[in-house]
ROMI-108558 format. One record per atom (N, C-alpha, C, O): atom name; x, y, z; residue in three letters; residue number from 1. Coordinates in pm, 1 decimal, always signed. Layout:
REM ROMI-108558
  tordren         X         Y         Z  nutor  voke
       CA         X         Y         Z    ALA   NUM
...
This chain:
REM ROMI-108558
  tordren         X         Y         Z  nutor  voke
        N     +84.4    -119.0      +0.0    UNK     1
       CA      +0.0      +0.0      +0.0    UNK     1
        C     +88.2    +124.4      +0.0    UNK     1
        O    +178.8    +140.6     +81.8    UNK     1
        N     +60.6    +201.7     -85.3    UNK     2
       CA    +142.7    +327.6     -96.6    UNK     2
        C     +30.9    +469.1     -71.1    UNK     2
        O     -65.2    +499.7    -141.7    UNK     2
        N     +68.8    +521.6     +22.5    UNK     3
       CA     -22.2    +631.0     +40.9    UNK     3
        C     +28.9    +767.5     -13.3    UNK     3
        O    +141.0    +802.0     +24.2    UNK     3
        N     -38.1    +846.9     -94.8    UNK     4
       CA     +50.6   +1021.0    -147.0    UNK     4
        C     -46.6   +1093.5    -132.3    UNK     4
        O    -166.5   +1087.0    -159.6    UNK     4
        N     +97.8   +1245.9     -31.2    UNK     5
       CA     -19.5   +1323.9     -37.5    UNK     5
        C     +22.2   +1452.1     -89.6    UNK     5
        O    +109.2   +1519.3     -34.3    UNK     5
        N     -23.1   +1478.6    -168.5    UNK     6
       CA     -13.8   +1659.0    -259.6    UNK     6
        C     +27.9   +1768.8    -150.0    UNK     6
        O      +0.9   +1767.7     -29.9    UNK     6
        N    +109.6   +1875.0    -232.0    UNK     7
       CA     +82.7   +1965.6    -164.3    UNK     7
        C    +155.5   +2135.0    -273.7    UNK     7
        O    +191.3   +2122.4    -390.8    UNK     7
        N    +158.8   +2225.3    -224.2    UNK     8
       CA    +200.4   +2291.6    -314.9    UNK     8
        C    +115.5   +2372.4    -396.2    UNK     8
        O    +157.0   +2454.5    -478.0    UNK     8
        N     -59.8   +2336.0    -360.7    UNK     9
       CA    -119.3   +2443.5    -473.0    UNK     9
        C    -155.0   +2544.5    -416.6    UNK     9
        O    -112.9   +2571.2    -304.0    UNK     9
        N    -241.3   +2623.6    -482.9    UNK    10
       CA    -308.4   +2804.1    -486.9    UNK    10
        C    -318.3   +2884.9    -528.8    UNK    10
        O    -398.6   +2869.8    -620.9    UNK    10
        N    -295.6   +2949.7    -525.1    UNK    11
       CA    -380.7   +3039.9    -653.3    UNK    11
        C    -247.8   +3158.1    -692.9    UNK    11
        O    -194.1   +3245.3    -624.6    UNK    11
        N    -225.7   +3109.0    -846.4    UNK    12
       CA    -110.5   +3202.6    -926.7    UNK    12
        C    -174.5   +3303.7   -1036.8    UNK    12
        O    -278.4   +3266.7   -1091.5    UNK    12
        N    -133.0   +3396.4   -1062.9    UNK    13
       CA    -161.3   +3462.4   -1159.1    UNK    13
        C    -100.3   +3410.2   -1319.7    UNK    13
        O     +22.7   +3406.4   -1323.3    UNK    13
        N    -157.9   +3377.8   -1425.9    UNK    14
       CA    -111.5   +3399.5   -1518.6    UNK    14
        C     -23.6   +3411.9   -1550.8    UNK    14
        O     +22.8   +3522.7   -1524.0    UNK    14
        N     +64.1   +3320.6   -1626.4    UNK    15
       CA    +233.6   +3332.9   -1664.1    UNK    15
        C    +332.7   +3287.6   -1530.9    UNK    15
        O    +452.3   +3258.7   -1534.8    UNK    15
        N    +242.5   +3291.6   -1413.7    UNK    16
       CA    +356.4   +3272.4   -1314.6    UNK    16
        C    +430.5   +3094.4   -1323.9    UNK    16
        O    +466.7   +3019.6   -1414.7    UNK    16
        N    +424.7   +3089.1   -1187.6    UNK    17
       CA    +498.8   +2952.5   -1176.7    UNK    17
        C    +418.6   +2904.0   -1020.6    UNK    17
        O    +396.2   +2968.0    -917.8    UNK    17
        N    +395.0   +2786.0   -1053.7    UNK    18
       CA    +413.2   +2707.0    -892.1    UNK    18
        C    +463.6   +2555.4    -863.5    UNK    18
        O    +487.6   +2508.2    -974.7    UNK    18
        N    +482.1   +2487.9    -794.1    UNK    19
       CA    +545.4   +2407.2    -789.6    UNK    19
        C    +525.5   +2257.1    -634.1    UNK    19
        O    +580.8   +2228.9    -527.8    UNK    19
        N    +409.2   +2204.7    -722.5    UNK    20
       CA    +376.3   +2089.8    -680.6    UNK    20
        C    +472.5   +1937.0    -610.2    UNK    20
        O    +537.8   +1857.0    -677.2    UNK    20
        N    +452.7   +1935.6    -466.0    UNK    21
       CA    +480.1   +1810.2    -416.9    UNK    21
        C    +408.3   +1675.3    -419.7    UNK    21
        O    +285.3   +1671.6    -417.2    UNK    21
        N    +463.1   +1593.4    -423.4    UNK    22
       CA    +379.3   +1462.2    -409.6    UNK    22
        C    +461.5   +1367.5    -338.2    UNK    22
        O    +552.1   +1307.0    -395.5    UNK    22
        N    +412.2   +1338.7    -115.1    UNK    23
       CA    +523.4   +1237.3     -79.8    UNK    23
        C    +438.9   +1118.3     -59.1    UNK    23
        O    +325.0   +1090.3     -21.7    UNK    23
        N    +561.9   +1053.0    -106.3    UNK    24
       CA    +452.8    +865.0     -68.4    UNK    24
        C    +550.8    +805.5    +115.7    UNK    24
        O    +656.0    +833.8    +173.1    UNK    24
        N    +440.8    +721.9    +137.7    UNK    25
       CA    +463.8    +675.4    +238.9    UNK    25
        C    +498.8    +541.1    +185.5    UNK    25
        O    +408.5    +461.3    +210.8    UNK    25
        N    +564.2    +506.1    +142.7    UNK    26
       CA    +666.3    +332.1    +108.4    UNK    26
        C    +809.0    +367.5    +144.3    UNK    26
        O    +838.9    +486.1    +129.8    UNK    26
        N    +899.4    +286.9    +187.4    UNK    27
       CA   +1022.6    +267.0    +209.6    UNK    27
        C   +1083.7    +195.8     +59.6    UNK    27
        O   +1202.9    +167.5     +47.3    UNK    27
        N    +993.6    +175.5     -36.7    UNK    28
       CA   +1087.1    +167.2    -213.8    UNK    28
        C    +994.7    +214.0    -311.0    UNK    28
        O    +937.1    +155.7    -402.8    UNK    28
        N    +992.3    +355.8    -263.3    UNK    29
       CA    +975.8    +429.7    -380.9    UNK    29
        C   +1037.1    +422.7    -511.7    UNK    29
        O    +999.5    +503.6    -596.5    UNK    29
        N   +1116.6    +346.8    -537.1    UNK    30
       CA   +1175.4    +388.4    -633.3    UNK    30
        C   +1124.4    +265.8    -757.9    UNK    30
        O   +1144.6    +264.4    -879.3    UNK    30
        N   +1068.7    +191.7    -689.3    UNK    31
       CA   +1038.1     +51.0    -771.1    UNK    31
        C    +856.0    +117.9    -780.6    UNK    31
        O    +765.8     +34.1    -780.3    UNK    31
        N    +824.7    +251.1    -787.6    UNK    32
       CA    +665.3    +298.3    -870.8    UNK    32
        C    +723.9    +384.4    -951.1    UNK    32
        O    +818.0    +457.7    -920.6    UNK    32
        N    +674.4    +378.2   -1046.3    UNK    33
       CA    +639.4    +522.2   -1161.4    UNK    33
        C    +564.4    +600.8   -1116.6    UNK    33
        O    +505.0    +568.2   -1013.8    UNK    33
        N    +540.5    +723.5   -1171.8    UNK    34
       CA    +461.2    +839.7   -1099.5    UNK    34
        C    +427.7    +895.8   -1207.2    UNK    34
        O    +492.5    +938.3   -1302.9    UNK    34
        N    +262.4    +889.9   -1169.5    UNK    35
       CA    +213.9   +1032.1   -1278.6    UNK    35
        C    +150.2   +1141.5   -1209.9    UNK    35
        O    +124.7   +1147.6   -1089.6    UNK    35
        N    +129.2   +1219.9   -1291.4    UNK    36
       CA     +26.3   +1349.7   -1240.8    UNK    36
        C     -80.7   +1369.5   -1329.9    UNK    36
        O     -52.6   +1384.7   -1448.8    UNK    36
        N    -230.5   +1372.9   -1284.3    UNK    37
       CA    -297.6   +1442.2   -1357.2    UNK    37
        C    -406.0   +1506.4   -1300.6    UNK    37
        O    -420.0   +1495.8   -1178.8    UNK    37
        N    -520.7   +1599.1   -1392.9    UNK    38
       CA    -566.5   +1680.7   -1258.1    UNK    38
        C    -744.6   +1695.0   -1346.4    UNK    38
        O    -767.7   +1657.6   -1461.4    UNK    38
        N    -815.8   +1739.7   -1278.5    UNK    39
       CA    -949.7   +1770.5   -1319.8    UNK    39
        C    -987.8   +1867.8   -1262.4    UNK    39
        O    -972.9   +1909.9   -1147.7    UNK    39
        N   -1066.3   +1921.1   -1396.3    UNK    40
       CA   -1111.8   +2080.1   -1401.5    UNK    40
        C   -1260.6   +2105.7   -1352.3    UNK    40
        O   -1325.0   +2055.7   -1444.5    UNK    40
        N   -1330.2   +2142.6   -1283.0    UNK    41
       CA   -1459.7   +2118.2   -1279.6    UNK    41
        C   -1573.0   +2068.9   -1405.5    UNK    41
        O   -1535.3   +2086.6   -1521.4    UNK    41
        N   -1636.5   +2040.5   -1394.7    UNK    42
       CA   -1718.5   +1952.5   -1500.9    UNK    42
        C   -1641.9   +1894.8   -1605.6    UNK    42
        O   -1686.9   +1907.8   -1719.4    UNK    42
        N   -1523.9   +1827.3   -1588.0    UNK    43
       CA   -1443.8   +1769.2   -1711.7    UNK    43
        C   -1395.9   +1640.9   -1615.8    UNK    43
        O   -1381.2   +1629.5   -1494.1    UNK    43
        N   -1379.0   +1552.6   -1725.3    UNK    44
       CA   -1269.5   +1461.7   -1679.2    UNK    44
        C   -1156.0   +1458.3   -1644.4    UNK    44
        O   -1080.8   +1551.0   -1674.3    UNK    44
        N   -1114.9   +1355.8   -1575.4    UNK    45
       CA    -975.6   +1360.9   -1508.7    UNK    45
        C    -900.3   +1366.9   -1640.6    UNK    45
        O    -951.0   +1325.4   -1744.9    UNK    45
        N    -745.5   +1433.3   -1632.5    UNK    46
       CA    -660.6   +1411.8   -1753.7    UNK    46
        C    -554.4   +1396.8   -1703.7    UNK    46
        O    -516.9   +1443.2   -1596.0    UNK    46
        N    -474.2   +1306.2   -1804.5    UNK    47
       CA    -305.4   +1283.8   -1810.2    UNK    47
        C    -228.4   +1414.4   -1816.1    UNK    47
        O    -238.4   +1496.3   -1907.4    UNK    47
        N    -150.6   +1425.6   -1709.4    UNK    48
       CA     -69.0   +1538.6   -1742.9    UNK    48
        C    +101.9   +1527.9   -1772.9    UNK    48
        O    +169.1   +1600.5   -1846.2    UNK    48
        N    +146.2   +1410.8   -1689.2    UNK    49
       CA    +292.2   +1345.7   -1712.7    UNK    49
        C    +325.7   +1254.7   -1651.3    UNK    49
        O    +268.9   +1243.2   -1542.7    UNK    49
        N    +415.9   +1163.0   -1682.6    UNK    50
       CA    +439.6   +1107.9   -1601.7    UNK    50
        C    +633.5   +1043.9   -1604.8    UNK    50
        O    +711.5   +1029.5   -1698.9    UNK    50
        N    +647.8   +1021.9   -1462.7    UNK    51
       CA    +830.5   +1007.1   -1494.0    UNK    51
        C    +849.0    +840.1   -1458.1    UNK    51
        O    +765.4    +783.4   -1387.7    UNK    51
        N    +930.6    +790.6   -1496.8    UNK    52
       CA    +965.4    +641.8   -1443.0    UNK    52
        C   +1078.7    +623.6   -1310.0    UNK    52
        O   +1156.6    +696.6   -1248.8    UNK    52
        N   +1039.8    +493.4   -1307.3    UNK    53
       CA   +1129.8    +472.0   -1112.7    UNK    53
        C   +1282.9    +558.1   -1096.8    UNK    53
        O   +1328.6    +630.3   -1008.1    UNK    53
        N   +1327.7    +517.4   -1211.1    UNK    54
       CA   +1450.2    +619.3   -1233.7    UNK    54
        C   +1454.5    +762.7   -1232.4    UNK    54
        O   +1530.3    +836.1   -1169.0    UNK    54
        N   +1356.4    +793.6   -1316.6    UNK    55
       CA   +1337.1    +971.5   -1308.1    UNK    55
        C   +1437.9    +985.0   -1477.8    UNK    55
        O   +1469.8   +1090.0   -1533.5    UNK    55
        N   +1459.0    +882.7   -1511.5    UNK    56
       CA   +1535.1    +958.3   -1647.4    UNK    56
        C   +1410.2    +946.0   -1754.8    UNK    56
        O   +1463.9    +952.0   -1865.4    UNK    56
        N   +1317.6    +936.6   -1765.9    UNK    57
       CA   +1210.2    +948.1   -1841.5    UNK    57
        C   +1140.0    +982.1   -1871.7    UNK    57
        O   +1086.3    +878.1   -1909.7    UNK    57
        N   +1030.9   +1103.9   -1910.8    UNK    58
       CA    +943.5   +1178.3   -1878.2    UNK    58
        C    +913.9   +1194.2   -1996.8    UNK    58
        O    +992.5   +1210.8   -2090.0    UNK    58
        N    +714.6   +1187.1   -2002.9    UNK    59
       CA    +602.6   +1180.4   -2123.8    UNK    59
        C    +535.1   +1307.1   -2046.0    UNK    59
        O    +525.2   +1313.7   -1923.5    UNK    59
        N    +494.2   +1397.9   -2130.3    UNK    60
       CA    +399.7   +1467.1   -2094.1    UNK    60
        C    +290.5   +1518.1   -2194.7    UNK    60
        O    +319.0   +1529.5   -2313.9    UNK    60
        N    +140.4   +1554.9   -2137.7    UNK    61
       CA     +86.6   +1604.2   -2244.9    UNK    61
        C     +90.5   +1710.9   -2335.5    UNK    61
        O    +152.1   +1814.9   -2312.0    UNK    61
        N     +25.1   +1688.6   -2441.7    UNK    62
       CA     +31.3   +1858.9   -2551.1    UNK    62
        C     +36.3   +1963.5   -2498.3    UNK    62
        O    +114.2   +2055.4   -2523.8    UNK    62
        N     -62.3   +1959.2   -2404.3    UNK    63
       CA    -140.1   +2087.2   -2367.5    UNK    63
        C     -33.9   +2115.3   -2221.7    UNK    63
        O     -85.1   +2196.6   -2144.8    UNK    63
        N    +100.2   +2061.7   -2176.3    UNK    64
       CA    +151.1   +2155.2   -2052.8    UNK    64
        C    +290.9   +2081.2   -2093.9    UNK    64
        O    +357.9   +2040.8   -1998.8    UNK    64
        N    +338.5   +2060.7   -2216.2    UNK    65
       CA    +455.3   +2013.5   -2296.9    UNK    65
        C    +540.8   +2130.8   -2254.3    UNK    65
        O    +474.4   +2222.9   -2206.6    UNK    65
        N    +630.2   +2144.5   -2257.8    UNK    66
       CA    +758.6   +2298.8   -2273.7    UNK    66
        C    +724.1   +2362.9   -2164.1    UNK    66
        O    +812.4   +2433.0   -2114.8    UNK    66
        N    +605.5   +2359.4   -2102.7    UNK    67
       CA    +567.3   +2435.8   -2008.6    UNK    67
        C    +596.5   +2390.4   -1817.6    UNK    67
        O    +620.8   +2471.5   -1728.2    UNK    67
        N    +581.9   +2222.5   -1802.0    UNK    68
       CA    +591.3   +2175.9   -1665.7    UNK    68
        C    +661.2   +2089.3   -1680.5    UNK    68
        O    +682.9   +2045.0   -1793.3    UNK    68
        N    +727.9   +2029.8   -1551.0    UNK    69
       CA    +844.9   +1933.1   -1572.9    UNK    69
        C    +796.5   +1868.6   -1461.9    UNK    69
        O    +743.9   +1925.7   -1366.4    UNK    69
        N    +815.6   +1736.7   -1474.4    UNK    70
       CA    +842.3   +1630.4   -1375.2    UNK    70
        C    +930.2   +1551.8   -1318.1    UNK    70
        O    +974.2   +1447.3   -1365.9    UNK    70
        N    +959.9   +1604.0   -1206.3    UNK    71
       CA   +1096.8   +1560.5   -1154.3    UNK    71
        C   +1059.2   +1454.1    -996.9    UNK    71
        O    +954.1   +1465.2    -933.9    UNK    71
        N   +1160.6   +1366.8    -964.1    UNK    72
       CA   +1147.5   +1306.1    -827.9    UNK    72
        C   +1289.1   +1273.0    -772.7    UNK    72
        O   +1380.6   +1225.1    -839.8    UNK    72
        N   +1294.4   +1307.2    -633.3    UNK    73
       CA   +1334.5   +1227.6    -594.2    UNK    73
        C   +1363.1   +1137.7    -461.3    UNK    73
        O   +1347.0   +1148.6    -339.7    UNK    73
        N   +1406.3   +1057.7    -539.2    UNK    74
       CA   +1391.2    +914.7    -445.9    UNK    74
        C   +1419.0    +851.2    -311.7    UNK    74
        O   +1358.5    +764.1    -249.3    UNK    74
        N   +1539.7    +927.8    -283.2    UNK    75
       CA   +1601.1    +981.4    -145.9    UNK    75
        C   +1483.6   +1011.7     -47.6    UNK    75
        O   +1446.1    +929.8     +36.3    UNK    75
        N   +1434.4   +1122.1     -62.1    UNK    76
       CA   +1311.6   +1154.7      -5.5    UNK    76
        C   +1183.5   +1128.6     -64.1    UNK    76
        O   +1127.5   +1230.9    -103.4    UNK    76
        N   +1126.4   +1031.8     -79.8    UNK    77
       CA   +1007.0    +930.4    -146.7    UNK    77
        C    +896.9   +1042.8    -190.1    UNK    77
        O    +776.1   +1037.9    -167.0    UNK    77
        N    +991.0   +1177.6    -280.2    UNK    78
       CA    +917.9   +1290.3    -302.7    UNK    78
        C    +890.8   +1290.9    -479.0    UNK    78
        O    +982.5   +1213.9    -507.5    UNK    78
        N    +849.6   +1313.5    -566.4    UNK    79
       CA    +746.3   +1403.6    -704.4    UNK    79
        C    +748.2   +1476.5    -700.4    UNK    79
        O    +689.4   +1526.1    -604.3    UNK    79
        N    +810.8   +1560.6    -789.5    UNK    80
       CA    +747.7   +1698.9    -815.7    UNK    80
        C    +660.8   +1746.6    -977.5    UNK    80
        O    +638.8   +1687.3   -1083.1    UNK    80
        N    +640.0   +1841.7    -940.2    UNK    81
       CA    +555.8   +1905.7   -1075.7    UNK    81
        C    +569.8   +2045.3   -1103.5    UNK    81
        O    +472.5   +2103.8   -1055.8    UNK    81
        N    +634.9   +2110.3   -1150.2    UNK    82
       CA    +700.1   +2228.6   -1177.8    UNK    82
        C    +613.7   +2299.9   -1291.2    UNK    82
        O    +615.1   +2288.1   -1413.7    UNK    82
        N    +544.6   +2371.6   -1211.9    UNK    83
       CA    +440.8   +2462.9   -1336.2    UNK    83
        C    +491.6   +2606.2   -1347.2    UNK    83
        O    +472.9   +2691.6   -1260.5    UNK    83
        N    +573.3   +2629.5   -1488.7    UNK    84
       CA    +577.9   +2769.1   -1540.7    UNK    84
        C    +451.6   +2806.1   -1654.3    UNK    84
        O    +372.5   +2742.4   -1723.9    UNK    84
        N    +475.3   +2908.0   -1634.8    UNK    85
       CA    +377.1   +3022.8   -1746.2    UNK    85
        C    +245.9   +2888.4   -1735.8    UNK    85
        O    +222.6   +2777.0   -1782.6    UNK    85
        N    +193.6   +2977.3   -1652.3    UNK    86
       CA     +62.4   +2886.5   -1592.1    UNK    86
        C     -21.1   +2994.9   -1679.2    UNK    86
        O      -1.6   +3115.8   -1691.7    UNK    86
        N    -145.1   +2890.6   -1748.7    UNK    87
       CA    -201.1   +2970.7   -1821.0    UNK    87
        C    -387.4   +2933.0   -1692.8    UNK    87
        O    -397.4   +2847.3   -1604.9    UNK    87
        N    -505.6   +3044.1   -1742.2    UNK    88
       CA    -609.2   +2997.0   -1621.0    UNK    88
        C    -662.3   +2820.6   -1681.0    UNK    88
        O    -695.8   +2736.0   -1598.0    UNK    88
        N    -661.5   +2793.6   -1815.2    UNK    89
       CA    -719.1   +2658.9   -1855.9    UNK    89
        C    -609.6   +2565.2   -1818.0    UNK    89
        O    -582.8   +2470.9   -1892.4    UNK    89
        N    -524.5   +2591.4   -1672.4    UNK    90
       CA    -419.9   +2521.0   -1627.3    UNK    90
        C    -493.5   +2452.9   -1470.3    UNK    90
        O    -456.1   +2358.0   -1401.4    UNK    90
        N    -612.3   +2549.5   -1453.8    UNK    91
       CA    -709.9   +2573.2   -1323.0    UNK    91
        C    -761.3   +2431.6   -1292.0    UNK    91
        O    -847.2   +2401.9   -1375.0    UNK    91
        N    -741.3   +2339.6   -1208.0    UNK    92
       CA    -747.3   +2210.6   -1193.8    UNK    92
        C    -706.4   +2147.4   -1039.7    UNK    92
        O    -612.7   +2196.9    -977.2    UNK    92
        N    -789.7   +2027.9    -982.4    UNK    93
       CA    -714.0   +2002.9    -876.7    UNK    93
        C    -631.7   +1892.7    -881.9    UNK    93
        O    -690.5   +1800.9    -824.7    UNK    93
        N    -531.8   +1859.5    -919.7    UNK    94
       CA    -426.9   +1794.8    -935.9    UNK    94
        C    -353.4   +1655.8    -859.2    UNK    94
        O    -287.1   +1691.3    -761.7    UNK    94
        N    -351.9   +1529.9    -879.2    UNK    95
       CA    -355.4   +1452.4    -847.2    UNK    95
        C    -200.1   +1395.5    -864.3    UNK    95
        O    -142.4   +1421.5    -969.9    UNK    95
        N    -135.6   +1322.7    -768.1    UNK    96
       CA     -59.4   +1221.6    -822.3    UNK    96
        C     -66.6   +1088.4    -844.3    UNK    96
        O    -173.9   +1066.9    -900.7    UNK    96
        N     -10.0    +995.0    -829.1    UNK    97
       CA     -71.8    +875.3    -838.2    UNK    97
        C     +87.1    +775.0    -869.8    UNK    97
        O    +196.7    +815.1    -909.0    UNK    97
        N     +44.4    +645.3    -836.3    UNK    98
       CA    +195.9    +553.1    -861.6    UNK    98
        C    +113.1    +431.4    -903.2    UNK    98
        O      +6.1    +395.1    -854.4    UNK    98
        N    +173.3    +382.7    -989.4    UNK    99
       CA    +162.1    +258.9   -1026.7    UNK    99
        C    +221.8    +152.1    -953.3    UNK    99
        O    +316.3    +175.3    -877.9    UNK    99
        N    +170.5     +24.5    -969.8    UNK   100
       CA    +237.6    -110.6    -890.0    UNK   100
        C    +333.5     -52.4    -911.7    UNK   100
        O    +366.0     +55.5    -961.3    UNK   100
        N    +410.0    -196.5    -837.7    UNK   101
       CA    +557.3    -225.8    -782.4    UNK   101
        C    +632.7    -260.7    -969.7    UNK   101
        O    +582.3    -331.6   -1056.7    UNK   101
        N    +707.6    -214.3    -973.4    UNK   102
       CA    +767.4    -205.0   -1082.8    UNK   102
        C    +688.1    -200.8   -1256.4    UNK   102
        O    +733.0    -241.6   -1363.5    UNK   102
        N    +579.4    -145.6   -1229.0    UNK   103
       CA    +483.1    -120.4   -1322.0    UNK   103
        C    +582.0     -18.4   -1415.8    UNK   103
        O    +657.0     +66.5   -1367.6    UNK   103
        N    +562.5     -50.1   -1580.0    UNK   104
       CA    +605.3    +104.7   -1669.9    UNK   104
        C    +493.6    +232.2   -1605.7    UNK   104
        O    +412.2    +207.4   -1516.7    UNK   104
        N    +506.2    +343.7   -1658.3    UNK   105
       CA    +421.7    +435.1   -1664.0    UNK   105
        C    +362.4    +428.1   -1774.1    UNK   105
        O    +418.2    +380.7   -1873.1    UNK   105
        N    +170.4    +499.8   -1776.8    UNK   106
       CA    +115.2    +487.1   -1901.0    UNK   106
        C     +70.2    +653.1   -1854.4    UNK   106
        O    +113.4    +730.5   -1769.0    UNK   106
        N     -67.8    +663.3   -1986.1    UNK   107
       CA    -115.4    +775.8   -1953.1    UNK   107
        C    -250.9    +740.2   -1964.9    UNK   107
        O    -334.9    +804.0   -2028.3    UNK   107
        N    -269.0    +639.2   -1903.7    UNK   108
       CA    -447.2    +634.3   -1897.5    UNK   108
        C    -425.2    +607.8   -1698.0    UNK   108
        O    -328.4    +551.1   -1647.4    UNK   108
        N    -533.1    +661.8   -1628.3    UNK   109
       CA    -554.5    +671.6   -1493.4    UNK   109
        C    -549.8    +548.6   -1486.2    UNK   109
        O    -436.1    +515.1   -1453.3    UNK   109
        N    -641.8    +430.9   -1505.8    UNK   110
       CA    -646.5    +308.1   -1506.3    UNK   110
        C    -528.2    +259.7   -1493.4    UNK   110
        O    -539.2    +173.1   -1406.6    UNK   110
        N    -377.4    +265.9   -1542.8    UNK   111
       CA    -295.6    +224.7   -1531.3    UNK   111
        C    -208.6    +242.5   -1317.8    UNK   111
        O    -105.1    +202.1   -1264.9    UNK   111
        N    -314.6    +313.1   -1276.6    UNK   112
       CA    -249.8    +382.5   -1156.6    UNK   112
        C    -247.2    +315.3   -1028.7    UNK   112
        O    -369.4    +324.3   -1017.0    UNK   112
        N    -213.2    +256.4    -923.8    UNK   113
       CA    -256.1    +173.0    -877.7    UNK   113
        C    -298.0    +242.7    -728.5    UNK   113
        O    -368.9    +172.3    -656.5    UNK   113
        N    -261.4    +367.5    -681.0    UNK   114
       CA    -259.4    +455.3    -573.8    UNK   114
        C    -262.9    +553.2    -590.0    UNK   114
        O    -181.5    +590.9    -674.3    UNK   114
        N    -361.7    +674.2    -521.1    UNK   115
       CA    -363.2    +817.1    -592.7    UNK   115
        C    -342.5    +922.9    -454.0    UNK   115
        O    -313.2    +866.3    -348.6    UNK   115
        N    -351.5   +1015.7    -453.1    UNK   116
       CA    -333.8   +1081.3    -348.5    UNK   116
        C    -438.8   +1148.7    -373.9    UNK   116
        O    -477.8   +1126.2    -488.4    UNK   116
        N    -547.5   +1273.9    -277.5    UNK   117
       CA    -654.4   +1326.5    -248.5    UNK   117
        C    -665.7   +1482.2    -360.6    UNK   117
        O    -772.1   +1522.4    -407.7    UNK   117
        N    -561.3   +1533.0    -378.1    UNK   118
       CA    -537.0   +1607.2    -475.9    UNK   118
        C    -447.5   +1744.7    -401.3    UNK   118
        O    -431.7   +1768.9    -281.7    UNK   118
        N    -411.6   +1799.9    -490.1    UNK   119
       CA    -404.8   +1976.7    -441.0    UNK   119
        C    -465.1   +2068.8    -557.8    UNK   119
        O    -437.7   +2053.2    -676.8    UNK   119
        N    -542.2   +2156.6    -512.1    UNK   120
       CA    -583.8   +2274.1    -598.1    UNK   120
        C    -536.9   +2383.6    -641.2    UNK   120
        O    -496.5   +2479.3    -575.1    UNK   120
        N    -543.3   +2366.5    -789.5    UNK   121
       CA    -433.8   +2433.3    -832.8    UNK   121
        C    -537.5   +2612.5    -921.7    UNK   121
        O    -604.7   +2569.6   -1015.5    UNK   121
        N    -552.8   +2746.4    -910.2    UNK   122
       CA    -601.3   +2786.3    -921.7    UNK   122
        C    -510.9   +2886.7   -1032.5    UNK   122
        O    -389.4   +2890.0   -1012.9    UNK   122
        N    -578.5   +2984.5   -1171.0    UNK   123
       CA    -428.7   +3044.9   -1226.1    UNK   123
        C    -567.7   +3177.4   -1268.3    UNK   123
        O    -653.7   +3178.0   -1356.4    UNK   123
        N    -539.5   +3259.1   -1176.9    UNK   124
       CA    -609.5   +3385.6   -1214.9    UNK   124
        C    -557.6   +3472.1   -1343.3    UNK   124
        O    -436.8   +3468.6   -1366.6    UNK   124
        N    -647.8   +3554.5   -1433.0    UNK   125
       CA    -607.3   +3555.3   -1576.8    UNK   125
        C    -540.3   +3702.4   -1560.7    UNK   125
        O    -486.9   +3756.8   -1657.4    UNK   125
């Protein structure tokens, strides 16, 4: 059982930056992949990135490509999510999530095996 819990959101203006935590409670973090994704009110959840046990890997979507990075590390059973030039259709509460024990990363939720409660992420225009 891997428990994560968000932290890091609130409310940015436009173009800024903020910069999302995600810690798990396992002693081998390093044997999950990690994604992030987040939902907007009345929309579905979406893929936003995700990095592998290593951290040398990283998929992200169209829509926050060039813009957020996903970094972890493993030392401290920490995720991050690095949001520049936050645009407001960035406005979402944001989830992490790990896959089994040596699972690849995908980008469908279904692939996820543990999620954390979220943080809210807000980007005034």
């Amino acid at each position: 059982q891997v428990q994560l819990v968000e932290s890091g959101g609130g409310l940015v203006q436009a173009g800024g930056s903020l910069r999302l935590s995600c810690a798990a409670s396992t002693r081998s973090f390093s044997i999950y992949s990690m994604g992030w994704f987040r939902q907007a009110p009345g929309k579905e959840r979406e893929f936003v990135g995700h990095i592998s046990r290593s951290g040398g890997t990283t998929v992200y979507s169209e829509s926050v490509k060039g813009r957020f990075t996903i970094s972890r590390d493993n030392a401290a059973n920490t995720v991050f999510l690095q949001m520049n030039s936050v645009k407001p259709e960035d406005t979402a509460l944001y989830y992490c999530a790990s896959t089994g024990p040596f699972a690849s990363p995908m980008t469908t939720a279904a692939s996820y095996a543990y999620w954390g409660r979220g943080t809210e992420v807000t980007v005034s225009s």
